[in-house]
C-alpha positions as CSV (number, residue, x, y, z in Angstrom):
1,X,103.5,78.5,75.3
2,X,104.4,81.8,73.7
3,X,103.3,81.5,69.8
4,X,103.1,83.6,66.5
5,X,102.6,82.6,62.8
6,X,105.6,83.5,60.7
7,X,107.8,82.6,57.8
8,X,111.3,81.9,57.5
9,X,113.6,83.9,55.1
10,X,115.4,81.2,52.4
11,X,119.3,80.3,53.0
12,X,119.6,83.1,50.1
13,X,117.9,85.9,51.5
14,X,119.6,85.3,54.9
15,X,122.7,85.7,53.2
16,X,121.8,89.0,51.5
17,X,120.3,90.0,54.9
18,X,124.0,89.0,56.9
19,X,125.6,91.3,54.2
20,X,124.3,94.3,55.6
21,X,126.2,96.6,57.5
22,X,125.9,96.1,61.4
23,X,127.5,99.5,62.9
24,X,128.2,99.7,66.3
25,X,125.5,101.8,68.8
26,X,125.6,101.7,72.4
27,X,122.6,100.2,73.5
28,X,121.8,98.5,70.1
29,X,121.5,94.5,69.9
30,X,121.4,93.1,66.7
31,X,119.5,89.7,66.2
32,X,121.2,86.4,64.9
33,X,120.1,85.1,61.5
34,X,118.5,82.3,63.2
35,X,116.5,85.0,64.8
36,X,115.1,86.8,61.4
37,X,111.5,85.6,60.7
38,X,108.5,87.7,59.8
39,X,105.5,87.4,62.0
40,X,102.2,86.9,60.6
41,X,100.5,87.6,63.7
42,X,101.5,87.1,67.0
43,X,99.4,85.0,69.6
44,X,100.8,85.7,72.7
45,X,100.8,82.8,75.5
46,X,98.4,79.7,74.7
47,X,97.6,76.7,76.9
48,X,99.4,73.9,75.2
49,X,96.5,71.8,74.9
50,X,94.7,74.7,72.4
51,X,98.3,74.4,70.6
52,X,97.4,71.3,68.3
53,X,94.0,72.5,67.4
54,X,95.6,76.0,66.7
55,X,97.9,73.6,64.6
56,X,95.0,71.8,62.6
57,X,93.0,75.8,62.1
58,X,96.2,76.8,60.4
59,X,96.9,73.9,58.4
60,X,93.3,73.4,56.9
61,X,93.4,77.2,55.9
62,X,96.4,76.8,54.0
63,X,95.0,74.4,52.0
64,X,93.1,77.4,50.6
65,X,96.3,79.7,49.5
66,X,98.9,80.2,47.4
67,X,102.6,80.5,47.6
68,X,103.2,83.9,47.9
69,X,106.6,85.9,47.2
70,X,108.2,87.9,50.0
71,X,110.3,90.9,49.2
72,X,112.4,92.4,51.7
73,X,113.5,96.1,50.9
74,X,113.9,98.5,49.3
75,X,116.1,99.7,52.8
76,X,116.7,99.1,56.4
77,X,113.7,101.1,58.2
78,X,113.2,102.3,61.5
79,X,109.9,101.0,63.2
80,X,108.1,102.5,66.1
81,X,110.6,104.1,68.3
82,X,113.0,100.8,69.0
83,X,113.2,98.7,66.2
84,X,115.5,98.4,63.2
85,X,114.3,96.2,60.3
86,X,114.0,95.7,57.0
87,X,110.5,96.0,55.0
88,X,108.8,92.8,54.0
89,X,105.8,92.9,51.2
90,X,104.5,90.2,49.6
91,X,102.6,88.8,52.7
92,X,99.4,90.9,53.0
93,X,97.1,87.7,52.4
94,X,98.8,85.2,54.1
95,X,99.0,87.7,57.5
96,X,94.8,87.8,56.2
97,X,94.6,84.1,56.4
98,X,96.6,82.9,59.1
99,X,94.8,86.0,61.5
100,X,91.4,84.5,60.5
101,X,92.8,80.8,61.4
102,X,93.7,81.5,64.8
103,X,91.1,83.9,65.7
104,X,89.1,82.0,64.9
105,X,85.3,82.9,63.4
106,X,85.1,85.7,63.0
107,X,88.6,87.2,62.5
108,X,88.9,90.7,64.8
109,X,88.4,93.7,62.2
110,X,89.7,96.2,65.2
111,X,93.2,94.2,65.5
112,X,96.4,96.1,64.3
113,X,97.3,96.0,60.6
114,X,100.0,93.6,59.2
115,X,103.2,95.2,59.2
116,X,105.6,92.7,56.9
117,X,109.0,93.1,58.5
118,X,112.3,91.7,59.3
119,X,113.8,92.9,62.6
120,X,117.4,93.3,62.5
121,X,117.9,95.2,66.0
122,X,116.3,96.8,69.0
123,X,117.5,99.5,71.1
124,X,117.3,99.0,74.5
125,X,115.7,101.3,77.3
126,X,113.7,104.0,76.8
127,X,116.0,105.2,73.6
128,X,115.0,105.8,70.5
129,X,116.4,104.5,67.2
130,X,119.7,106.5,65.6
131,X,118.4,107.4,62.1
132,X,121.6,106.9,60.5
133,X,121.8,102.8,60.8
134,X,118.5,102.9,58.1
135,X,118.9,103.8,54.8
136,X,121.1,100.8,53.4
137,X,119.7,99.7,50.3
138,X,118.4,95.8,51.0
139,X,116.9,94.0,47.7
140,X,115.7,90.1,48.6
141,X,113.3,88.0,47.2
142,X,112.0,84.5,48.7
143,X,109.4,82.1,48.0
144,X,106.6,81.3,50.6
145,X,105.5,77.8,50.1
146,X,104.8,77.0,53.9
147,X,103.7,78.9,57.3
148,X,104.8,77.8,60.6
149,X,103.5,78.1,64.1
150,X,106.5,79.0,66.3
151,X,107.1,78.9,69.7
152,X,109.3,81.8,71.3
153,X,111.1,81.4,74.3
154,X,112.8,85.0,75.8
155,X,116.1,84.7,76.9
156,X,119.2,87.1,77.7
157,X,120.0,87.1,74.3
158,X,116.8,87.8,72.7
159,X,114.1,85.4,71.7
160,X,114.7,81.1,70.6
161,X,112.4,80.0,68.3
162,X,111.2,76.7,67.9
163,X,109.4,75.9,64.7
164,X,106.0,73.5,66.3
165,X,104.2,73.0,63.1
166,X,105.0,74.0,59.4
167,X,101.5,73.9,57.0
168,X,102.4,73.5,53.2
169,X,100.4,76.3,51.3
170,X,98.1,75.0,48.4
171,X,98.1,70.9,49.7
């Protein structure tokens, strides 16, 4: 099974986020707001019977935490060479916390740094991202009370997600 650690945008922000401006670009696929999520950290493919235990890791560590506050903005943002999104802050400790769950002991010091973001599009191919679909103003704001361990299952149309486990923050 194909996992990550994320957090779900509220019916509000999703609504602020389908407002934005979607321009047409050959090449460009835009994700559905049943799509938009902010990954945590990403865990690749994991035998299903480490998926419970990954499960239990997550939820006894955010037992430890606090609800956080995501903000999403200030604009839409190019990332890398392929990816159009939207910044997320807020998240920095709970990307800590849920990387040092599922690492386990001890948590890898080398592994890429959290980069809280929305995706909103991908180019396709080798192509890189037209500069002028970032730059739109984006201001949204969402409480974090919960982290869940997703499943994502590729498919023509981009990535399904299936929420496995949600862990309530602070319980």
């Amino acid at each position: 099974m194909r996992l990550f650690v994320g957090v779900w945008p509220s019916p509000a922000a999703v609504e602020v986020l389908a407002g934005l401006r979607r321009p047409p670009v050959p090449a460009l696929r835009y994700t559905s707001p049943a799509q938009w999520h902010v990954t945590l950290v990403f865990l690749g493919a994991v035998p299903d019977e480490e998926v419970a235990a990954l499960g239990e890791r997550l939820a006894q560590a955010a037992r430890h935490a606090a609800p956080a506050e995501a903000r999403a903005g200030p604009a839409v943002a190019v990332l890398g060479r392929g990816v159009l999104c939207v910044p997320v802050a807020g998240l920095d400790p709970l990307a800590a916390l849920a990387r040092a769950a599922v690492a386990g002991p001890p948590a890898d010091p080398a592994a890429e740094p959290f980069v809280g973001h929305l995706t909103l599009a991908r180019i396709r191919g080798r192509r890189r991202m037209p500069a002028a679909v970032s730059g739109e103003p984006v201001d949204a704001r969402w409480p974090v009370h919960e982290l869940c361990l997703v499943a994502s299952t590729p498919g023509a149309n981009g990535s399904r997600y299936t929420t496995v486990r949600r862990v309530a923050l602070g319980r």
